[in-house]
N, C-alpha and C positions, 0 to 999 in steps of 0.2 A: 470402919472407924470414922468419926466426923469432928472434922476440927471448926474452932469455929474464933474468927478473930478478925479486930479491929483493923482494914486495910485504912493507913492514914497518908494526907498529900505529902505527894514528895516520898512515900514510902521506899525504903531500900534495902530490908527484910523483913520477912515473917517467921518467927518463932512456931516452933513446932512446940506442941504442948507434951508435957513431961510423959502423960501416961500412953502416949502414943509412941513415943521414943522407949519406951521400955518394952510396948510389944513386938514396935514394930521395928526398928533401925537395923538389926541384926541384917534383916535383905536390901536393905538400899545400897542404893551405887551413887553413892553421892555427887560424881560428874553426870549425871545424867537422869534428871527430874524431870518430869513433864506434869504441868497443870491446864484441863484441857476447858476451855471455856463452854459455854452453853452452845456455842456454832460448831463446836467439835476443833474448834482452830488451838494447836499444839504451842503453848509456851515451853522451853527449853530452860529451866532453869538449875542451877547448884547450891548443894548444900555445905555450909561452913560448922565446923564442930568448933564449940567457944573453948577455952582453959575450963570452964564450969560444967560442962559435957551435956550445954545445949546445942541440938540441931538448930540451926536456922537456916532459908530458906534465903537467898540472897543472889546470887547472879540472877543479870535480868530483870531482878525484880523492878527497878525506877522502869525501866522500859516498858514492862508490862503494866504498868500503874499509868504512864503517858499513851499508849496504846489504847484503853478505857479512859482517858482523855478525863480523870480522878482529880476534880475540884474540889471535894470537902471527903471527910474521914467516910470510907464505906466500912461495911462488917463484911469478910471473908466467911463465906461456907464453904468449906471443901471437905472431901469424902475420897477416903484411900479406897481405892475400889482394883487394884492390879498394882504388882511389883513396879516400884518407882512413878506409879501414876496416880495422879488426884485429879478428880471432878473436881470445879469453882463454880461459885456463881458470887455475885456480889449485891450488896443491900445496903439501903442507906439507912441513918442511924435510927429511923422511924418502922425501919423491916420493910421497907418497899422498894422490890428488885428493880433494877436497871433495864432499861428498855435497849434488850438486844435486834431489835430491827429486822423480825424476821420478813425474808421474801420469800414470793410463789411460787412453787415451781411447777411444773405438770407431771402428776404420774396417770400410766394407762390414759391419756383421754381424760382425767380426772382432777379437781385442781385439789391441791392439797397444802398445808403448810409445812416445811420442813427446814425452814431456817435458811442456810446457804447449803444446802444439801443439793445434788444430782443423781435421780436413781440411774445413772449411766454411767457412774461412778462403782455400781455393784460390781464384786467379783460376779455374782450371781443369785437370782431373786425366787423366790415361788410364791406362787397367790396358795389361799387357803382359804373355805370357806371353814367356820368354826361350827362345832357339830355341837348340840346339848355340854355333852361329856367333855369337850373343850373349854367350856365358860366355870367347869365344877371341881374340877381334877385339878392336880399339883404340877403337872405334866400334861405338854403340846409335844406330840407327836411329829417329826418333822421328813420330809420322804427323802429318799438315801441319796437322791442326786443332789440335792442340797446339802446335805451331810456331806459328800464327797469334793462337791464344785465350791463350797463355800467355807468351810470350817478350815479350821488347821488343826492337822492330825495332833492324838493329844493334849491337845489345848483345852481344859475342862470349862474355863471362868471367861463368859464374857458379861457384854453390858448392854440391856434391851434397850432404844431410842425410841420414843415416839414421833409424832409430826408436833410436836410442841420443845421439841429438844429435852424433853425431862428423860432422867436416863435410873435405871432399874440393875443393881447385879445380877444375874443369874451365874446357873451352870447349868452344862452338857452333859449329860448320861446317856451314853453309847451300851447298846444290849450291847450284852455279853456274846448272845448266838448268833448275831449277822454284824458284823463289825461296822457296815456303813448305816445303820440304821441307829437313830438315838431320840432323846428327849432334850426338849427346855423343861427344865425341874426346878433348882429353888428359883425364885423370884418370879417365875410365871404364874404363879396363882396373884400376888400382888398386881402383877402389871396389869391382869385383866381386869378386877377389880377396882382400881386405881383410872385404868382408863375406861372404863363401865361397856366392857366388848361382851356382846349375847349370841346367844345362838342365833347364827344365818348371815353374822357380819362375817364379809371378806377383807382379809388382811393380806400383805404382802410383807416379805421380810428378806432384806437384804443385807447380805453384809461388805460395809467400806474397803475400798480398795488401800486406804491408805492407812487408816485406822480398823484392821482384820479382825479386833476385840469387841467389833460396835456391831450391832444385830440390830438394824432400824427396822421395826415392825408399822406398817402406815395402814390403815381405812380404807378401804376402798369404797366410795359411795358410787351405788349405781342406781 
């Protein structure tokens, strides 16, 4: 679901829009909202239900508006992508995103962009070169110690990151016949395409110690 709405100065809520509150509200935990910026940094925010049985979006929010240091009216993009969590990014009123400042960091030997990311933040990582049927298929094969070292058990929905911070749903599909063994299925056909990955590129894919839902997948150029 994407909501999409005018972040103005001095802002001190955001209204959640009607048709989203009708599918979605039923699972919020209204003390406990998280909207996660483009660096992956976690705003904590609460939701207030009006007498007219709008959600809105209000603890935090001036703060998080001074934080983005918000000098004229931005438009809010956000995207319900996990229970109580929304992706943001913001735009000014012309649709030209905000310059979130990414830094370099180093992976393998390799330089790469990743925002304020550390791959030594990974619970744990594995390189993959991508085979033909990697770049064609619905479905990345992922090997069981990563399954095992990195996922959390039953946990089906995560979120693929690239080294530009744009971030992708997926979900996990565990064979049925070897329990540690699974796929990345919906949204890996998107993300490869989206980020033009071909046969014989090596990727590497980690996932955050702090944020356990986030699968950053990075390039590896050699």
């Amino acid at each position: 679901m994407v909501i999409n709405y005018t972040f103005k100065l001095m802002q001190t809520c955001i209204k959640l829009e009607y048709a989203f509150v009708i599918f979605w509200a039923h699972e919020l935990n209204y003390d406990n909202i998280q909207l996660i910026d483009p660096h992956q940094k976690k705003h904590d925010v609460g939701i207030h239900k009006s007498p007219n049985g709008d959600l809105i979006l209000q603890k935090e929010v001036l703060e998080m508006a001074e934080y983005f240091n918000v000098k004229e009216n931005k438009i809010t993009h956000m995207r319900y992508v996990d229970t109580n969590t929304f992706l943001f990014r913001l735009f000014s009123s012309e649709g030209i995103e905000i310059n979130y400042a990414p830094q370099v960091v180093n992976v393998s030997n390799h330089d790469t962009h990743l925002g304020d990311y550390d791959p030594a933040d990974f619970y744990y990582s594995m390189a993959k070169c991508l085979f033909e049927n990697d770049t064609k298929s619905s479905s990345l094969y992922l090997e069981s110690e990563f399954a095992a070292k990195a996922l959390v058990k039953k946990r089906t929905r995560y979120i693929l990151v690239n080294a530009e911070s744009d971030c992708w749903p997926c979900t996990i599909r565990r064979s049925r016949r070897r329990n540690k063994e699974c796929y990345l299925s919906y949204g890996w056909k998107e993300f490869y395409k989206q980020n033009k990955l071909k046969k014989g590129t090596i990727i590497r894919l980690g996932v955050d110690k702090e944020l356990s839902n986030f699968i950053y997948v990075m390039e590896i150029k050699v």
